[in-house]
KEMAR-409262 format. One record per residue (C-alpha): z negated, y, x negated. Coordinates in steps of 0.1 Angstrom, whole numbers, always signed. Each point is the difference from the previous one (the first is absolute). Example, Ala and Ser with C-alpha at 12.3 -4.5 7.8 and 13.67 -1.06 7.14 Angstrom:
% KEMAR-409262
+-------+-------+-------+
!    up ! north !  east !
+-------+-------+-------+
!   -78 !   -45 !  -123 !
!    +7 !   +34 !   -14 !
+-------+-------+-------+
***
This chain:
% KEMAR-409262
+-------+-------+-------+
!    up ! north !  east !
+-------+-------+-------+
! -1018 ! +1189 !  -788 !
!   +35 !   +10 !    +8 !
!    -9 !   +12 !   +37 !
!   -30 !   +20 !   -14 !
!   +20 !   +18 !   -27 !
!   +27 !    +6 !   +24 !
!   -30 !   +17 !   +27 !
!   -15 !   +20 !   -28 !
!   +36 !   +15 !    -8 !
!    +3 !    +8 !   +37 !
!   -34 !   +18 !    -2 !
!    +6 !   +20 !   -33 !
!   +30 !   +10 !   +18 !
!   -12 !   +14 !   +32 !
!   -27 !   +12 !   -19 !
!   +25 !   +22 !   -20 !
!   +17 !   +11 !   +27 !
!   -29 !   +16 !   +19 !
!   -18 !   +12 !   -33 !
!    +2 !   +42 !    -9 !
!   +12 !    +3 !   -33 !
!   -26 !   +23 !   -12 !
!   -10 !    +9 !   -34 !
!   -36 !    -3 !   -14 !
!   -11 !   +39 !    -8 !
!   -12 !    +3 !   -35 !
!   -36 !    +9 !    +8 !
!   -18 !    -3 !   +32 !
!   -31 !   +19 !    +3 !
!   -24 !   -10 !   +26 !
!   -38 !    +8 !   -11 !
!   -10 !   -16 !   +36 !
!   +12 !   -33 !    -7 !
!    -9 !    -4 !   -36 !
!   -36 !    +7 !    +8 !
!    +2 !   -24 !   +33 !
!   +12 !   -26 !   -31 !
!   -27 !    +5 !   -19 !
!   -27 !    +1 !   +31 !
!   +12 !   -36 !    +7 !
!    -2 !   -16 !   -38 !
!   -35 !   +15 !    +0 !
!    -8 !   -17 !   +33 !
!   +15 !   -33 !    -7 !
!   -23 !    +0 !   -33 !
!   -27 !    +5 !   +13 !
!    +6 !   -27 !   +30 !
!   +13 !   -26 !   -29 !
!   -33 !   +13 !   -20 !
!   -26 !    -7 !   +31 !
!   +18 !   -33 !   +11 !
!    -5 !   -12 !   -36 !
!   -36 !    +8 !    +1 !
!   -16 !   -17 !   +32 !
!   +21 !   -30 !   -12 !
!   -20 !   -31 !   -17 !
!   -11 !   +10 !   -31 !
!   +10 !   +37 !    +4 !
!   +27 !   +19 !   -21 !
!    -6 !   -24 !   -32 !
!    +4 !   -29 !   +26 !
!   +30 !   +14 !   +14 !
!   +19 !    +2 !   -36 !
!   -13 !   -31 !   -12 !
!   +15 !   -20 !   +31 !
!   +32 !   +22 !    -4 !
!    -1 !   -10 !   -35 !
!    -4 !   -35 !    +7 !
!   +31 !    +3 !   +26 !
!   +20 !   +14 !   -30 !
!    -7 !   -23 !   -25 !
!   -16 !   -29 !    +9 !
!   +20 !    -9 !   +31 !
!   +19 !   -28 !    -1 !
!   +39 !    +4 !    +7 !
!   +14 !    -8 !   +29 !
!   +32 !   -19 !    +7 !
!   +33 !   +22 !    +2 !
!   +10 !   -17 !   +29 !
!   -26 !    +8 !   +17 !
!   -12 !   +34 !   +19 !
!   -32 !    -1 !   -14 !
!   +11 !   +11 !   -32 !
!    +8 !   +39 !   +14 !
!   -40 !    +1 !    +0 !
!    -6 !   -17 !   -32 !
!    -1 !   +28 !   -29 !
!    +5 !   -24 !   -26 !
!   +26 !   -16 !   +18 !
!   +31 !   -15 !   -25 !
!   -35 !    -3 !   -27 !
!   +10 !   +37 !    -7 !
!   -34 !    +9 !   -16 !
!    +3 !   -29 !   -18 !
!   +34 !    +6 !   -16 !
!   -13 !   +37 !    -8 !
!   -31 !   -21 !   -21 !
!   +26 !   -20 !   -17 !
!   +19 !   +28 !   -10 !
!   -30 !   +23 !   -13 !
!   -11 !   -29 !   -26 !
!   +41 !    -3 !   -10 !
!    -3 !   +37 !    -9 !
!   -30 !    -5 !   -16 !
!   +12 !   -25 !   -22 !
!   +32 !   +22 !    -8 !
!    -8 !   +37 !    +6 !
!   +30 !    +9 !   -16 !
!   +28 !   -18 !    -3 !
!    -4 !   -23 !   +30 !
!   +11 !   -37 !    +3 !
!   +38 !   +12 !    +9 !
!   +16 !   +12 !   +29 !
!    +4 !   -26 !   +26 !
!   -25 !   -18 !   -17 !
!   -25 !    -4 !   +27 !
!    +9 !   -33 !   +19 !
!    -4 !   -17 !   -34 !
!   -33 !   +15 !   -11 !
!   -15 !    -2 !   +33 !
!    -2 !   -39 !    -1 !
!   -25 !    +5 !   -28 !
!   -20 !   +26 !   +15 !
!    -2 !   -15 !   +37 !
!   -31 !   -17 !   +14 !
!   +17 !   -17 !   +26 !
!   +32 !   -17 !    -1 !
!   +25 !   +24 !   +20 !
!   +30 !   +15 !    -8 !
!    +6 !   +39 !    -8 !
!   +32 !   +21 !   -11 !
!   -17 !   +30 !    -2 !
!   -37 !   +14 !    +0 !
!   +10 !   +17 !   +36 !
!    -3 !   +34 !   -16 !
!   +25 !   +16 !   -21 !
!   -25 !   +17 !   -22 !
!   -20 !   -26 !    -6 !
!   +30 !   -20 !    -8 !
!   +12 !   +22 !   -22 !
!   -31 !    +7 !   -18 !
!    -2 !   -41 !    -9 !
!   +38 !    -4 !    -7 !
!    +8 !   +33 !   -18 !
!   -36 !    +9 !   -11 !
!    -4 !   +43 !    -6 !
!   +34 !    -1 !   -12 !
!   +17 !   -19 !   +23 !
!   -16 !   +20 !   +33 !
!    +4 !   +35 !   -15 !
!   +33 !    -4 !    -4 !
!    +4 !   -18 !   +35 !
!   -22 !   +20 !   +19 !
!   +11 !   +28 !   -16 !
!   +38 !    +0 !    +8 !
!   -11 !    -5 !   +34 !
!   -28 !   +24 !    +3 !
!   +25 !   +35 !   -21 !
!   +29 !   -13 !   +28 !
!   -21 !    +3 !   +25 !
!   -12 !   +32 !   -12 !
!   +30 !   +14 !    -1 !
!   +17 !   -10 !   +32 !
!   -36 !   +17 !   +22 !
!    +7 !   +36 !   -24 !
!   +40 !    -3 !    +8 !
!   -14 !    +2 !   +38 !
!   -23 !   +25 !    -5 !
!   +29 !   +24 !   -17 !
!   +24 !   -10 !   +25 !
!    +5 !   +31 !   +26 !
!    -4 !    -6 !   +39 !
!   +24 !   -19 !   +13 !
!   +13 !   -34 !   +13 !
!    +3 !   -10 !   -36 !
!   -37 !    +4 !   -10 !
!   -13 !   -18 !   +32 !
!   +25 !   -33 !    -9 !
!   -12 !    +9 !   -39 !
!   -34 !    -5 !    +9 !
!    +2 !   -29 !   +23 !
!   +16 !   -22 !   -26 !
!   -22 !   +19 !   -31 !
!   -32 !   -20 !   +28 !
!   +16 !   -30 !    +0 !
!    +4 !    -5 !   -34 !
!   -39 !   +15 !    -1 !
!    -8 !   -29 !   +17 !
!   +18 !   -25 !   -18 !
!   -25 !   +11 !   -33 !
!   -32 !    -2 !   +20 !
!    +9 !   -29 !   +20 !
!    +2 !   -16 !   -39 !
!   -38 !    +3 !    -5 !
!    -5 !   -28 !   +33 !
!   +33 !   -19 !   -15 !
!   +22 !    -8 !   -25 !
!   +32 !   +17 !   +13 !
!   +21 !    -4 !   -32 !
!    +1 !   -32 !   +16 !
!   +20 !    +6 !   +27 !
!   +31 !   +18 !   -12 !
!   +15 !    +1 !   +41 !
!   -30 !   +25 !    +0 !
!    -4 !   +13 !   -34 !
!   +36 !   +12 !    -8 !
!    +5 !   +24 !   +36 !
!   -35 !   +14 !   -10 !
!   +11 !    +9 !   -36 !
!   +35 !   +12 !   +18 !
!   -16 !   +26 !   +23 !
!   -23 !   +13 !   -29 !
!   +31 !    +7 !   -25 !
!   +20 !   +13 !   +27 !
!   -24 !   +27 !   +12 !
!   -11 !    +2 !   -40 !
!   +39 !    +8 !    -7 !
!    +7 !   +26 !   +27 !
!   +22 !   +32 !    -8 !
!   -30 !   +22 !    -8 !
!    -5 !   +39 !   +16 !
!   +23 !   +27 !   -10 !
!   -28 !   +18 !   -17 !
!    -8 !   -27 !   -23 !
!   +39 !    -4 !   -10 !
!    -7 !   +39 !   -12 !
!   -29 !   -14 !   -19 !
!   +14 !   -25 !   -15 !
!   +30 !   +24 !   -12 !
!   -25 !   +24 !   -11 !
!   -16 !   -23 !   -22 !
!   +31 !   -16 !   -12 !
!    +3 !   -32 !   +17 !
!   +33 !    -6 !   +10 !
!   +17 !   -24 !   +25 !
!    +9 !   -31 !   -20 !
!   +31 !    +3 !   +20 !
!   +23 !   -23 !   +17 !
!    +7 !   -27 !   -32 !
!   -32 !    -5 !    -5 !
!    -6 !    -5 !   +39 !
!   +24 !   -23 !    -3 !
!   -11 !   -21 !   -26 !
!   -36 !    +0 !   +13 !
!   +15 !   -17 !   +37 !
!   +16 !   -24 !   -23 !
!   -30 !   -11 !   -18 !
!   -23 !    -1 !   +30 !
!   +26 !   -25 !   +18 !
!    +1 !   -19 !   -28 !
!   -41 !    -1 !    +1 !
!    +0 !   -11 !   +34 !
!   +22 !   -25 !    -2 !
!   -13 !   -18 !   -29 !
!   -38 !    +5 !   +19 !
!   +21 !   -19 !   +32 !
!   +11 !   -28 !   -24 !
!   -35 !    -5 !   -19 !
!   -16 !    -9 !   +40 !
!   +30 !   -21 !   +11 !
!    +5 !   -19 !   -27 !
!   -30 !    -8 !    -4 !
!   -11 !    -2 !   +42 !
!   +34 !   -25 !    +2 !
!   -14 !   -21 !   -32 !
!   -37 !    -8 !   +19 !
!   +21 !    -8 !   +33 !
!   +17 !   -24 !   -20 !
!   -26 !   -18 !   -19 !
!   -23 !    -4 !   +30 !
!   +30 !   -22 !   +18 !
!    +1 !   -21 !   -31 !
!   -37 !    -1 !    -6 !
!    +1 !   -11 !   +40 !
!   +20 !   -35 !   -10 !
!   -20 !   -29 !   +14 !
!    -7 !   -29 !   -17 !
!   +19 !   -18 !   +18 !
!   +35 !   +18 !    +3 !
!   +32 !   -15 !    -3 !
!   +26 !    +4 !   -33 !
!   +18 !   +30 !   +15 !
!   -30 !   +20 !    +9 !
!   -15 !    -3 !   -34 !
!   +31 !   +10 !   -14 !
!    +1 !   +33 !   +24 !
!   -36 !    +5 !   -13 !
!    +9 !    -3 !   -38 !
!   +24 !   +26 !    +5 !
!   -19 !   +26 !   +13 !
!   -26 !    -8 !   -20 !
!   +25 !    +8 !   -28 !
!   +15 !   +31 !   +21 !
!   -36 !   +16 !    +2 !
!    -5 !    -6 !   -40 !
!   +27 !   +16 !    -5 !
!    +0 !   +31 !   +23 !
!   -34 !    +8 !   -14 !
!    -7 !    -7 !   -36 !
!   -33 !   +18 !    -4 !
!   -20 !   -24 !   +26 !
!    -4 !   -39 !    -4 !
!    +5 !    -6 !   +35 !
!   +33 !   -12 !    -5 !
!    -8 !   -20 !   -31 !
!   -32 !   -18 !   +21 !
!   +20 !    -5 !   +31 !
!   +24 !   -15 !   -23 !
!   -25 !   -25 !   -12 !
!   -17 !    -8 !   +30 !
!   +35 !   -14 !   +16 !
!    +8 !   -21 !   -36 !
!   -35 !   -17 !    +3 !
!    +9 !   -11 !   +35 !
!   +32 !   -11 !   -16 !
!   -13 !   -17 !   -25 !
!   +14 !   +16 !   -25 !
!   -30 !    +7 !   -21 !
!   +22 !   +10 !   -34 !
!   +15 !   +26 !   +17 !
!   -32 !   +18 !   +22 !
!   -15 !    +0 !   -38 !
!   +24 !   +23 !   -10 !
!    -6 !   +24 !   +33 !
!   -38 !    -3 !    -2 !
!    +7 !   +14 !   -36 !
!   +21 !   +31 !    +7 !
!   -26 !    +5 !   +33 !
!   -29 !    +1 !   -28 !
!   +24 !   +22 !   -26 !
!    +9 !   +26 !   +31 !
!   -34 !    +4 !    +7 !
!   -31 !   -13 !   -21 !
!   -23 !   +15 !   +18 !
!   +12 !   -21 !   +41 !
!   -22 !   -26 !    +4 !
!   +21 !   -19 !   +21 !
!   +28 !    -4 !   -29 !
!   -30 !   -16 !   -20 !
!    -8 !   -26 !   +35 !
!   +35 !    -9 !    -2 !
!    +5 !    -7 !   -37 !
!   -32 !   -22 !    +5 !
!   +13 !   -19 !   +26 !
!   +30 !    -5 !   -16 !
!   -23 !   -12 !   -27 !
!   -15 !   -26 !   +22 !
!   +33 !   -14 !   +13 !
!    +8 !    -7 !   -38 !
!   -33 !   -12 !   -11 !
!    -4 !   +28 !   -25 !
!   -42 !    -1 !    -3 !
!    +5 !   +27 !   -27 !
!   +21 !   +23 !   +23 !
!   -17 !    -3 !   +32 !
!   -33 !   +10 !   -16 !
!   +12 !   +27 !   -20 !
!   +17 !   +10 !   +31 !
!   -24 !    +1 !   +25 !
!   -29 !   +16 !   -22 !
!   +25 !   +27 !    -5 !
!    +6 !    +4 !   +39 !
!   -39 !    +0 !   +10 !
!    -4 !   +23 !   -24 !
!   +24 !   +23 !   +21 !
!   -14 !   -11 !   +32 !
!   -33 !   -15 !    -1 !
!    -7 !    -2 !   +38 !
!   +35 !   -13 !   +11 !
!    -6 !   -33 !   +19 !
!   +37 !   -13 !   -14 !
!   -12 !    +8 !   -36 !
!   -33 !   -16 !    -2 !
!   +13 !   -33 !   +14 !
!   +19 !    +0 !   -30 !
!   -26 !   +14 !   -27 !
!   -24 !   -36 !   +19 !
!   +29 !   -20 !    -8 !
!    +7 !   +15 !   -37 !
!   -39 !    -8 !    -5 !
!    +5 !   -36 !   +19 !
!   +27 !    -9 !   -21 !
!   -20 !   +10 !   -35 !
!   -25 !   -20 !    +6 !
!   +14 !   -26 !   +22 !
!   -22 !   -30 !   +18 !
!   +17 !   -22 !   -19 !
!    -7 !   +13 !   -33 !
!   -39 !    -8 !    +9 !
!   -13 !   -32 !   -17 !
!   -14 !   -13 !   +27 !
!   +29 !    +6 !   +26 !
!    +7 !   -32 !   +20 !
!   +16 !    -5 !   +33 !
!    -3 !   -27 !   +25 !
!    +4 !   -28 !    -9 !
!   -12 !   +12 !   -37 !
!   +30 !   +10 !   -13 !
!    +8 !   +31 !   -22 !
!   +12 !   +29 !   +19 !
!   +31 !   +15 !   -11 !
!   +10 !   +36 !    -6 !
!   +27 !   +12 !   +14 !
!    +8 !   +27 !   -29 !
!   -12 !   -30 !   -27 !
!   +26 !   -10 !   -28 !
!    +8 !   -35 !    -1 !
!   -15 !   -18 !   -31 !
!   +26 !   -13 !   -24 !
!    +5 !   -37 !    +3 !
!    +0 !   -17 !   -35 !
!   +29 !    -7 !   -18 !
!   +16 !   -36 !   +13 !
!   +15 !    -7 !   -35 !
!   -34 !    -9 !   -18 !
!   -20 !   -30 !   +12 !
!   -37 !   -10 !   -13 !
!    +9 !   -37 !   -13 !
!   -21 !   -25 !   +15 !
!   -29 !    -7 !   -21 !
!   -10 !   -34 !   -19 !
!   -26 !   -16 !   +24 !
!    +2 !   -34 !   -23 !
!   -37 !   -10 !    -8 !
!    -4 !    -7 !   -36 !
!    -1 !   -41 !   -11 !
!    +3 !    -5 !   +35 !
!   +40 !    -5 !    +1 !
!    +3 !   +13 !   +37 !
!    +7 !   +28 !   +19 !
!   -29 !   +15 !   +24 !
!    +4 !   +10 !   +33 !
!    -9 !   +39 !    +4 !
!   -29 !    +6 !   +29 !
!   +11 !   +10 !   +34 !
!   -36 !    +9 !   +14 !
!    -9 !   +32 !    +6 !
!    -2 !   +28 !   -32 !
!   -32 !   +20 !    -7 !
!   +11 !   +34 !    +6 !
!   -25 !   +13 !   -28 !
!    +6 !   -27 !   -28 !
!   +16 !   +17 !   -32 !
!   +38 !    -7 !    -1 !
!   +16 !   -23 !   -27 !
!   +12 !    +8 !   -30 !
!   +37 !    +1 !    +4 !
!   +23 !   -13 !   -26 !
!   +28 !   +33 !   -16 !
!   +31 !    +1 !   +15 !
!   +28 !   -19 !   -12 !
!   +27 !   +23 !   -12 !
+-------+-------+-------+
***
């Protein structure tokens, strides 16, 4: 990586050396070439349009196998090349189905921003992981619901807007044609959103949104300074310029600390959620403490608190991963895995009433996650256990014995039945009880009261 970085600065730089600084003229007019253009789309139609037809099945055949590429292929592996001819590769049409039936169920509102990788375990037909429905739209429109994505997309959409009519009123020059380079790559930061979900990916999101406000804020024409005077708008003036720098460092850097913080949390609760089972004193230590580290840096997200129970029930320490289980499940109701762990912290203390009120709760979250419906077949195992059955035996026949069972209370070793009078009347002597074998269906004998 460091010898192909280091080539394509060499490149860029020769390039720049041997390039003529030109600027872009504001309008090119060249009939011949537009109608050339528009020759060829006609053409290529047509071809596309004739291909399709002496296929199987004809045009309708044609769009029904290219629907069937679309929707019904299955995806392919990311580490694999095949996936650059799979157009559902990643399950993206999938994810888009997903996130129709979330808006659907909230038109308006939504289910909360950054809400998706908690509601798509309830809407998924296959058990596979998802941050995002792989468009921004559609993300937005199950997250944020109409409110959520016009004021989203909306933001975007007037920024962009403005940055492409700051070009357009810029005069000829050096400036426009840098203007309108970085007002196109910012362009195609916002389309690139409808394939992907770039808020995602602030090392991308955050120079797009730089190179739209930057071409958005440029010192506008002299003519429209006279405009602006004319109609009374004055410069704010230097204060206020000020004070406006101010507040937009202190923007960015709390935007920098809401990704780090949280980014350095996740690194550290996936080394403690990486303990063994088998690790030695020190290294469960080292794992406690960034599982506490990560619970910290990131209140909002039960990562830490989860991470910080996994590593006490490897411990042992089942008191303790109680308490994080609980905080995971108060941070976020709504994560399914703070539910598994609570009920596995359950099952290490034998708590039948917890583990089943535990794991109902997380397959109702996620209803296709293997993880989760081992546990909701063991919360059903364990209220009706084999044991419990009257005619459970073992071999040799023995009762079986359940695991989760209370003991029965022993009775009390200060009171004794007194041995009864076996003297036969007249007869003077004492009879020797019978030893043979006991009908196991003959009423019982009366027993004399208890003796105080």
């Amino acid at each position: 990586m460091l010898a192909g970085l280091i080539a394509l600065l060499a490149i860029g730089w020769a390039l720049l050396l041997i390039e003529r600084r030109e600027t872009a003229p504001r309008r090119v007019p060249n009939p011949l070439g537009r109608r050339v253009a528009m020759v060829t789309a006609a053409v290529a139609a047509v071809v596309v349009i004739v291909l399709a037809a002496q296929s199987d099945g004809g045009v309708r055949g044609a769009l029904e196998r290219l629907r069937d590429d679309v929707i019904d292929d299955p995806p392919a592996q990311l580490a694999e090349p095949d996936r650059f001819g799979t157009p559902n590769a990643d399950r993206r049409w999938d994810l888009w189905q997903e996130a129709a039936g979330m808006f659907s169920d909230k038109p308006v509102e939504g289910f909360g921003m950054g809400s998706f990788p908690n509601e798509h375990l309830r809407y998924r037909d296959a058990p596979f992981p998802a941050e995002s429905a792989r468009s921004q739209p559609m993300t937005l429109l199950a997250e944020g619901g109409v409110i959520g994505t016009l004021l989203g997309s909306g933001a975007v959409l007037l920024l962009m807007i403005a940055a492409i009519l700051r070009v357009r009123a810029l005069p000829d020059g050096r400036e426009r044609t840098v203007a309108a380079g970085m007002a196109a790559g910012g362009t195609a930061w916002v389309f690139a959103g409808a394939w992907q979900t770039t808020l995602l990916s602030p090392g991308v999101t955050i120079p797009a949104l730089l190179m739209l406000g930057t071409v958005a804020a440029l010192a506008p024409d002299p003519s429209l300074l006279r405009r602006r005077r004319a109609l009374g708008l004055t410069d704010p003036g230097e204060p206020a310029r000020v004070v406006a720098l101010l507040a937009g460092v202190l923007a960015l850097a709390a935007l920098a600390l809401s990704i780090a913080l949280p980014a350095r949390a996740e690194l550290k609760a996936r080394a403690a959620l990486s303990l063994p089972a088998d690790a030695t004193a020190d290294r469960q230590q080292a794992a406690a403490l960034d599982a506490a580290v990560a619970s910290s840096l990131d209140p909002l997200s039960a990562r830490g608190p989860i991470a910080e129970a996994s590593v006490a029930i490897k411990r042992g320490r089942f008191a303790q991963a109680r308490q994080f289980a609980l905080d995971a499940v108060d941070r976020t109701p709504e994560n399914a895995a703070a539910w598994v762990v609570l009920a596995e912290v359950a099952r290490a203390q034998a708590d039948r009433a917890g583990f089943t009120l535990a794991s109902e709760r997380a397959l109702a979250l996620d209803p296709r996650g293997p993880q989760v419906e081992e546990l909701a077949a063991a919360a059903a195992a364990f209220e009706a256990p084999p044991a419990g059955s009257p005619t459970a035996t073992g071999t040799p026949l023995t009762p079986q014995q359940d695991p989760l069972a209370i003991p029965e209370t022993q009775p009390d070793a200060g009171q004794s039945i007194p041995p009864q009078d076996t003297t036969t009347p007249g007869a003077g002597t004492t009879t020797t009880p019978d030893t043979g074998a006991a009908d196991e269906f003959a009423e019982p004998d009366a027993v004399a009261p208890l003796q105080p």
